[in-house]
N, C-alpha and C positions, 0 to 999 in steps of 0.2 A: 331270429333263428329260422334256418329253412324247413319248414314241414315237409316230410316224407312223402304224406297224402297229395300233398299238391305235384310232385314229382308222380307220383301215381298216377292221378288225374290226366295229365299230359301223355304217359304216355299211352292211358286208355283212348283219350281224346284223338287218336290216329289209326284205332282202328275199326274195324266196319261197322256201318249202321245203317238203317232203311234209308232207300232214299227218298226224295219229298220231293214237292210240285215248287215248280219252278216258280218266281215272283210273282206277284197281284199285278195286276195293270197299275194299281196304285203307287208300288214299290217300285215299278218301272218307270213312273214320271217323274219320281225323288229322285232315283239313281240320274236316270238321264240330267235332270236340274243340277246337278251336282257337280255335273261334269263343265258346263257352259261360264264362258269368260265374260268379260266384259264387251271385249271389239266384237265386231259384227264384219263378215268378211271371210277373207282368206287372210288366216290366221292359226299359229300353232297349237297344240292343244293335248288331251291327254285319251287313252284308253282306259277301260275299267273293265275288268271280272267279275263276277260273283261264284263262288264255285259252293260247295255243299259234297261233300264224302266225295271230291274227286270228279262231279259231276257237273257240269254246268247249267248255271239257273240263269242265268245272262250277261251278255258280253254287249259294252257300247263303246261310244266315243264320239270325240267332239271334235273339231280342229284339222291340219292340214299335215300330213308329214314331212309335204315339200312343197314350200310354196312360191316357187319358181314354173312349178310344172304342176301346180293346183293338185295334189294327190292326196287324196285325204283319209284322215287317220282308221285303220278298221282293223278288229279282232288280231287279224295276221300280218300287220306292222311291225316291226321290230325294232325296237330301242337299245339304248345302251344301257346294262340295267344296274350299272354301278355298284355299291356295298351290298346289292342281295346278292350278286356273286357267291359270297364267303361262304355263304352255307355251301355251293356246292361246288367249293377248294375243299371245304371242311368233309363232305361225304367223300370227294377225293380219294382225300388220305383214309379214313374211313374204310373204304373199300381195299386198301393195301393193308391195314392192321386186320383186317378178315381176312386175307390171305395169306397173311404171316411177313409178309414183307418189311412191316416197321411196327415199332414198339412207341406205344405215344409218349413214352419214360422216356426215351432216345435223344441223348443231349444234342445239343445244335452242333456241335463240334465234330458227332459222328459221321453229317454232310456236309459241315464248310469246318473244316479244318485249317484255314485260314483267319477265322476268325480271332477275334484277341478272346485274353483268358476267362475272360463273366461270360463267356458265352457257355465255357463246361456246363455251369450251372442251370441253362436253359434248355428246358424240355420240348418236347412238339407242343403236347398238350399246354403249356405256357403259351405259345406262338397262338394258338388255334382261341384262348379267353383275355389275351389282350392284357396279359401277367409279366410278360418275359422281361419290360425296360427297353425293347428293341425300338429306336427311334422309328418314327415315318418314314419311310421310304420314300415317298409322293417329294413329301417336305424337303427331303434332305436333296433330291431330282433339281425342284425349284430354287432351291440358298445355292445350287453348284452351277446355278446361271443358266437352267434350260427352264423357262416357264413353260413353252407349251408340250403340254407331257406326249402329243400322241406323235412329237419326233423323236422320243427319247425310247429305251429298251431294256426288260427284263435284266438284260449281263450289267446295266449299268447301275440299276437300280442295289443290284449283289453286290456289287464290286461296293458303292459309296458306305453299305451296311455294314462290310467287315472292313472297310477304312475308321469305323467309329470307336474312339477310345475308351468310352465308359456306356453303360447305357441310363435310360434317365432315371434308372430305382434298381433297388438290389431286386432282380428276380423273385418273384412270386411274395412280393409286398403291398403290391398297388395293380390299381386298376388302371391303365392308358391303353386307349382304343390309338391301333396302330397297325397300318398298312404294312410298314415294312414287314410286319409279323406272318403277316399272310404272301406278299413276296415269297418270302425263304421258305413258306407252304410250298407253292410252286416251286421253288428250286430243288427242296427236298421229294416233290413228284417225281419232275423231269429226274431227277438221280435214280431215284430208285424204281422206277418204270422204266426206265432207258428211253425213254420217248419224249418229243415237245412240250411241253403241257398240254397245249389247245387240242393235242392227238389223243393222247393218255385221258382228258375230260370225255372229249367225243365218245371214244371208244367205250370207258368204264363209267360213264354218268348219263350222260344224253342220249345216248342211242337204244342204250337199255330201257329207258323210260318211254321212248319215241319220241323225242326232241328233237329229230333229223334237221329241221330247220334252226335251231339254234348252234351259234357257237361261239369260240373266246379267240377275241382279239390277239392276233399273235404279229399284228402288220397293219399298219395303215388299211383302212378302209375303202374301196372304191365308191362312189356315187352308183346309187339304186340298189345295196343291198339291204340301207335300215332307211329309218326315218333321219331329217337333218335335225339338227338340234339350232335353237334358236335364242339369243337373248335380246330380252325387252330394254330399249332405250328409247324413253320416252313413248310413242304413239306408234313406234317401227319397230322392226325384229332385224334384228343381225343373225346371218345365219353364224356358227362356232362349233367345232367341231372339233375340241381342243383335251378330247379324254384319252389317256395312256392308250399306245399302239401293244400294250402289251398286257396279262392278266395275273390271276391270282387273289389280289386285294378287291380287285375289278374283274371290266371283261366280258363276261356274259353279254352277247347281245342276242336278242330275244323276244318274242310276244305276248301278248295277252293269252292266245290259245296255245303257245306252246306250255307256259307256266301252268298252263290248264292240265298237260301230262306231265308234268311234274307232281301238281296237285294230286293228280288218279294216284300217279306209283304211292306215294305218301301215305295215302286211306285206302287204298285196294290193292294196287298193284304189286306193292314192295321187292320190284326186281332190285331195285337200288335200296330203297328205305327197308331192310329186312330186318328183322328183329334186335341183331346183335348191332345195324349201323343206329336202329332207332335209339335202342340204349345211351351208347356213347354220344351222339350225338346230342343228346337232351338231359345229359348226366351234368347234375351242377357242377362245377370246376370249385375248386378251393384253394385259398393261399395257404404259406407255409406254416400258419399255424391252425389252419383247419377250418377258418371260417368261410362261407358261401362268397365266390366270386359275385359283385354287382356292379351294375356302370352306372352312370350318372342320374341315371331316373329314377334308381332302385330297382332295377329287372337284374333278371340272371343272367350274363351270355354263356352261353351254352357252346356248340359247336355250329358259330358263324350265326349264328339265330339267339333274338332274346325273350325270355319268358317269364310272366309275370300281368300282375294289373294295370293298364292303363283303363281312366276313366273307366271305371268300374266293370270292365269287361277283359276277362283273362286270357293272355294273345302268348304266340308264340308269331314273332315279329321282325323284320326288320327294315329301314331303309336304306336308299342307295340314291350316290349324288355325284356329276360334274357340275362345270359351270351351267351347263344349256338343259341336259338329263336330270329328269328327278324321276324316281318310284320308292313305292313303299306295296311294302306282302305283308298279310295277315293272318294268322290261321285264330278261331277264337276257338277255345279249347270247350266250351261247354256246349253250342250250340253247331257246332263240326262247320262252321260258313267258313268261306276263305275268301280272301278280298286281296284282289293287285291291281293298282293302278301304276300304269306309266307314262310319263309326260316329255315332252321334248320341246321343252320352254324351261327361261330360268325362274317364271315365277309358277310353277304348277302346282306346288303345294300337294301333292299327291299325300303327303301325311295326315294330313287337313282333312284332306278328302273321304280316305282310310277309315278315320273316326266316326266323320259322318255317316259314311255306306253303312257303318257299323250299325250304328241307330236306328237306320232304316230296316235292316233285315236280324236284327239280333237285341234283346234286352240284358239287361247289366246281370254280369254272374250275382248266381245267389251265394259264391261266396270270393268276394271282394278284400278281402283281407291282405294287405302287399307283403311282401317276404322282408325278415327284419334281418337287423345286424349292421353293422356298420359299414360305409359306404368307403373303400379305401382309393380316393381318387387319387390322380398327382397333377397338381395343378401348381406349375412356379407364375405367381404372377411379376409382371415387369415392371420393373426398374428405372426411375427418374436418370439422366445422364446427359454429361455433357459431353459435345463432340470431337470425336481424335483430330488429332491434327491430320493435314495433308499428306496423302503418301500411302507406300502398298501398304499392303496387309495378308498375308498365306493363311490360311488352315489346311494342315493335312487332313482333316476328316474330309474336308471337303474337295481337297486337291485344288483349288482355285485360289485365285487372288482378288482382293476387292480394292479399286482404286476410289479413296476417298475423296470429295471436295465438297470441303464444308463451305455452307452458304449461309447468310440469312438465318435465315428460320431452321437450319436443321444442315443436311450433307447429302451429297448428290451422289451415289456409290457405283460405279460400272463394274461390272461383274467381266472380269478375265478367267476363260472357260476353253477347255480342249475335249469337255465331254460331246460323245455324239448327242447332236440336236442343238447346241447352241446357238443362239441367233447371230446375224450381222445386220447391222452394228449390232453391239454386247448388248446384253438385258442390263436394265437398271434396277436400283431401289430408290426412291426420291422421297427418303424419313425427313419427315418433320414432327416437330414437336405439336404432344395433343395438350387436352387441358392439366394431366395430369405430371407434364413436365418428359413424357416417357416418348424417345424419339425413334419413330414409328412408319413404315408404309405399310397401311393394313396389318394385318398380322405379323408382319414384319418386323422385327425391333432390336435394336443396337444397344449394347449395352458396356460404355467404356469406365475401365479401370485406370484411373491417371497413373496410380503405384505403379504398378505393371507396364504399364502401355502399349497393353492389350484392350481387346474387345470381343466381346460376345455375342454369338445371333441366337435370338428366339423365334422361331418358327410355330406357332401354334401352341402342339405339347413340347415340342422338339425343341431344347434350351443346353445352354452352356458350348455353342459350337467356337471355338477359341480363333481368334487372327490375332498373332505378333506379326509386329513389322519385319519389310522382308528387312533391312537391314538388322534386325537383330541375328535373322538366317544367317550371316554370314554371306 
């Protein structure tokens, strides 16, 4: 059961209180160790904050943000800062239901009336606690043959959402963390602001805050406005730079000292965070028969932020991930610290880190207690299967065709694509069977029906996406 008090608690935990003396020399040789990798060199690395009611107690960092041109990582670098985005898609919209502009009751159907008929039944508020059934966006980008997301775009992202025939649960049954959800945030903005998103953000989030230096990806990035992002193979860094050209679910790019005025408005400032966005924003979500929204660890999400106990210390939290970007934010609700690291490497473990810093400047709530209830996830796990024979295969969901050739070990699939950003030559899938019998590339997985002779793609949570042969298309 969700206790009211702890809802209380939360939203006392944001507003003012004395301020205090910044770190010990002590606390500053933790934090600092905390931050340092293994290579020695020029090498990528992360930043870190400590904040306290808004205020900064210290800011470091380790690492290079470009290591072509040796520039290295410091307070006002700016990363890509991934899933913490949502919070502020989620204050967004927020700021339109304080103006009267949208109702968070407002079925999906009210902005994409295109959409097929389960969408009637999906709310904003569904979209905004990862309730609605609304598959991945990202996911569905990827199975339509563009893997790398930052050539693809916001319209295409819409378009493949309301091409989808079912969604993966009946509305406000289940819990599945879903990008596409926050997507059609964004498009529901752009509609109803009459503006870009990345404009309508600016204008009604960032600016108000003094974020002038942050903003959301709406285009390919040029070289020297953030940090590069880098992945580990073996003893070298590749640099990759492979995160959606476009926002909403993502996006935000961003600092250490900018999140720092984000931080202020939250505990002092509240141009943005004002009493009626603090509410809803931190107000627990509930399914259709009334019990408390939770995600996989047993936390609340809340509006793009989730709240609750980790190791023993009560957080209002989240993280954020591409391939190369990692960060995670923290606010711990009893001793007012706030904690953001970002990293631009794929091993930075900024969650890791998070916990730790936590240790260093904060002791475990004296009340630890996790919120109960039942944990309503959706999880279809996959399916042993043998492979279709040779030959196309369509989905409309996905508008594409997948050219099979079974091999060996499994089927070689090319992806035939007309969405903007596909590659030349096609992207591939190269499933092969694991131990489980289940024929797979990464996350990836096929799942054929001899009766039928059809097939299914699982993408992550995203499952049941259909290919018949094109000869049966007529």
């Amino acid at each position: 059961m969700f206790r009211p008090s702890l809802f209380v608690l939360l939203l006392a935990g944001l507003g003012s209180h004395p301020a205090s003396a910044a770190l010990s020399h002590t606390q500053i040789q933790q934090v600092d160790g905390l931050l340092q990798f293994e290579e020695q060199g020029v090498v990528p690395g992360c930043a870190a904050g400590v904040f306290k009611e808004g205020q900064g107690q210290y800011v470091t960092a380790s690492g290079y943000s470009n290591l072509a041109e040796e520039t290295k990582i410091n307070g006002d670098t700016r990363f890509y800062a991934g899933s913490l985005s949502k919070q502020f898609t989620a204050l967004g919209i927020m700021k339109l239901v304080e103006r009267g502009k949208l109702s968070l009751s407002d079925p999906l159907t009210q902005y994409f009336p295109e959409m097929p008929d389960y969408a009637q039944n999906i709310t904003v508020n569904m979209l905004i606690h990862h309730i609605s059934g609304i598959r991945d966006g990202l996911g569905l980008i990827r199975l339509a043959g563009v893997p790398d997301l930052s050539t693809s775009n916001l319209s295409t992202a819409l378009k493949l959402l309301a091409l989808q025939q079912h969604p993966d649960f009946e509305p406000g049954t289940h819990y599945a963390y879903s990008n596409g959800g926050y997507l059609l945030l964004a498009g529901i903005i752009e509609q109803v602001s009459k503006m870009p998103f990345s404009d309508y953000m600016r204008q009604a989030v960032l600016e108000p805050m003094g974020m002038t230096q942050s903003f959301f990806v709406s285009a390919p990035i040029a070289d020297g406005f953030m940090a590069q992002g880098y992945l580990k193979q073996g003893s070298l860094f590749k640099q990759q730079n492979d995160f959606p050209s476009f926002s909403g679910s993502g996006g935000l790019i961003t600092s250490i000292n900018e999140l720092g005025k984000y931080e202020y408005d939250l505990a002092q400032g509240h141009k943005v965070w004002t009493d009626k966005a603090k509410t809803m924003m931190l107000s627990p979500a509930t399914f259709n028969d009334g019990s408390v929204v939770r995600e996989q660890h047993g936390l609340i999400y809340a509006g793009g932020i989730k709240l609750g106990i980790q190791e023993g210390k009560q957080w209002m939290m989240h993280t954020g991930a591409s391939s190369t970007f990692k960060s995670a934010y923290g606010r711990l609700v009893d001793s007012h610290y706030s904690i953001i690291v970002l990293c631009n490497r794929n091993d930075g473990k900024p969650a890791t880190k998070l916990a730790a810093l936590a240790d260093v400047v904060a002791t475990s709530s004296p009340d630890n207690h996790q919120y109960e209830g039942p944990l309503r996830l959706m999880k279809v796990a996959p399916k042993p299967s043998a492979v279709p024979p040779a030959g196309s295969y369509y989905s409309g969901e996905l508008d594409v065709t997948y050219l099979v050739a079974p091999v060996k070990d499994g089927a070689d699939v090319t992806i035939i694509s007309a969405w903007p950003g596909h590659p030349q030559p096609a992207a591939q899938f190269r499933l092969r069977y694991d131990e489980n019998g289940v024929l797979r590339d990464g996350i990836n997985v096929l799942e054929y029906d001899p009766q039928t002779k059809t097939f299914a793609m699982k993408r992550g949570r995203i499952h049941g996406i259909v290919f018949t042969p094109v000869s049966a298309n007529g």
